[in-house]
N, C-alpha and C positions, 0 to 999 in steps of 0.2 A: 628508075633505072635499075634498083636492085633485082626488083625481082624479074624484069627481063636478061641481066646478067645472070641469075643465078637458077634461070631457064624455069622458074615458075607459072615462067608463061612463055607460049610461042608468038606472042603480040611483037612489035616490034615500035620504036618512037613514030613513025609513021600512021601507025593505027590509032590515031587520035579518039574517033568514035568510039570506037571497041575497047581503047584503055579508061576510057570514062565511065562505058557500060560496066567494066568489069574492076575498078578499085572504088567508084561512089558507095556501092554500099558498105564498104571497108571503111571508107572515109566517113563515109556519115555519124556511124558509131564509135568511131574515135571524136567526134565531135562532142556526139551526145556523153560520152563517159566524161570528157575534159571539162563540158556542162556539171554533170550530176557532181563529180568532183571537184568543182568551184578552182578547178588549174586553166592556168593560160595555154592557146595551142594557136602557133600559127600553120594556116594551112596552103599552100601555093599550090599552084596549078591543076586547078579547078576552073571549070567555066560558069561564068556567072550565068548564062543560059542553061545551060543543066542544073545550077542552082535552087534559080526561081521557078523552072519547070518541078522541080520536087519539091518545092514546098507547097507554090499553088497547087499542088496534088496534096499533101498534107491537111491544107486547110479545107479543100473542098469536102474532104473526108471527116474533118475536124468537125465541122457544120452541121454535116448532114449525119452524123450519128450523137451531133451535141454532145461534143466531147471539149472541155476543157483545152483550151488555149492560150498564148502568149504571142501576138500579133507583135513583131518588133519593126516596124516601118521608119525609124530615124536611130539612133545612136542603141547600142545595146547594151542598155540600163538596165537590170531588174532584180528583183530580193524576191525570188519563190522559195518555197520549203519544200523539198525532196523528197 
């Protein structure tokens, strides 16, 4: 709602599509920084359908240029080095 109040955008709460297309990539790297930086982040109102459509995009990509991965499919446990 901020940035529709504070006219950053002309989306409106109604544009649900359009507001997904256009704060996912914001939110994604807020994810990945809260990652890299070992902090907690909760994030609400995200669809789990736009989710798992970009990651299964992630991994397909992941694959096919055999790049290094971390498949998390149950509880998210892990100790990588940064």
């Amino acid at each position: 709602m901020g940035l529709i109040r504070s006219d950053y955008t002309k989306l409106t709460p109604k544009d649900d599509d359009k507001l997904i297309e256009y704060l996912w990539p914001i939110v994604r790297e807020m994810i990945k920084t809260a990652i890299e930086n070992k902090q907690n982040l909760i994030i609400e109102w995200c669809t789990m359908e736009s989710v798992l459509e970009d990651n299964a995009q992630f991994l397909k990509l992941a694959e096919k240029y055999n790049v290094k991965y971390v498949l998390i499919d149950d509880k998210y446990e892990i100790d990588i080095d940064l």
